[in-house]
N, C-alpha and C positions, 0 to 999 in steps of 0.2 A: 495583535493579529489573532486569530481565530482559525481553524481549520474545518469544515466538515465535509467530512466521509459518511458517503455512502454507500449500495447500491449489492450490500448482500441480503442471503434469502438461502433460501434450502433447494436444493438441487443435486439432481443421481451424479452418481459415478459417471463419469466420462464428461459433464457438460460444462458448460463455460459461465462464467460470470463477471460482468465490469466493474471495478470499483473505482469513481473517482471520488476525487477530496479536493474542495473548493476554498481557497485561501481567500480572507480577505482583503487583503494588499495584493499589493505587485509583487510577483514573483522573481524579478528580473536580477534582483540582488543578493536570493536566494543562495547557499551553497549547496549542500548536499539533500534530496529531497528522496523518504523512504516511507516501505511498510512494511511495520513490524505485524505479529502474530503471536498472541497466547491463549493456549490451552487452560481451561478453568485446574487450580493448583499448580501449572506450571510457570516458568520465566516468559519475559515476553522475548523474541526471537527473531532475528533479522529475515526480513524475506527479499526483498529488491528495494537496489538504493541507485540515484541517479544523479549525476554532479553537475554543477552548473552546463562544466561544456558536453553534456550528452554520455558521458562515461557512466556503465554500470556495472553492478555486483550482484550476483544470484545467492542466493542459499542452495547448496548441491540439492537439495531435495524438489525444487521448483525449475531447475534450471530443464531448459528447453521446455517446458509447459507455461511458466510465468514470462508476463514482458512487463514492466513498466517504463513508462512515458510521462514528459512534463510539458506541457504546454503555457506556454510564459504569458501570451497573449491576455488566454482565458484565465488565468490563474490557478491554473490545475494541475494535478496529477495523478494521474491515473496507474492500473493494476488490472494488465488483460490477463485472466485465468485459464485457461485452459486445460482440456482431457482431467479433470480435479479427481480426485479422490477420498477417500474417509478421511484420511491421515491430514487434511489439509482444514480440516473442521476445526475454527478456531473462530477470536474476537481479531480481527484484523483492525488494525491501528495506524495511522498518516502521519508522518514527522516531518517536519523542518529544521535547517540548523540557517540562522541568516545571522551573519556578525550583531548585529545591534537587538537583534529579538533575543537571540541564544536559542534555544531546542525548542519548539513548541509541537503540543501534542493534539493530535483530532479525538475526538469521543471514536470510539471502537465500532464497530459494523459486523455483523455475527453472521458468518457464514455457516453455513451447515450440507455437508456433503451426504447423502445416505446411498450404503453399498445396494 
């Protein structure tokens, strides 16, 4: 299976930005589907995770600004951004965890917030 992510870019303080990431299977089987975030020299960083039946997890720093959503259909999932800020300028990263894949990783999507 394959992941790609896209859909970042540079953008002021306050605005929004969508990121999905298009799996190539079916997602239906899926467990837990996330996006992480790293900062160039630092670790990479949980930002929002979504469990098969619709349950999520924020990182305190995103919570009430980020939403992420999975859509089983299209085989997506998605990362709505909102009010961003500097601190949030990173390589944003798409995870899977599905029993018989194990973790699979999307190539990274570079957002860039400027104050």
């Amino acid at each position: 299976v394959q992941l790609q992510a896209c859909g970042g870019g540079l953008v002021q303080a306050g605005g929004s930005l969508r990121l999905p990431c298009a799996a190539s299977r079916s997602m239906y089987t899926v467990n837990d589907m996330a996006w992480y975030r790293q900062v160039s020299g630092g670790q990479r960083e949980l930002v929002a995770r979504v469990t098969r039946d619709g349950g999520t997890d924020y990182a305190d720093s995103v919570k009430g600004r980020f939403t992420i959503s999975r859509d089983n259909s299209k085989n997506i999932v998605y990362l709505q951004m909102n009010s961003l800020e500097p601190e949030d300028t990173a390589v944003y990263y798409c995870y899977v965890h599905q029993d018989t894949w194990g973790i699979v990783w999307g190539q990274g999507t570079e957002v860039t917030v400027s104050s």
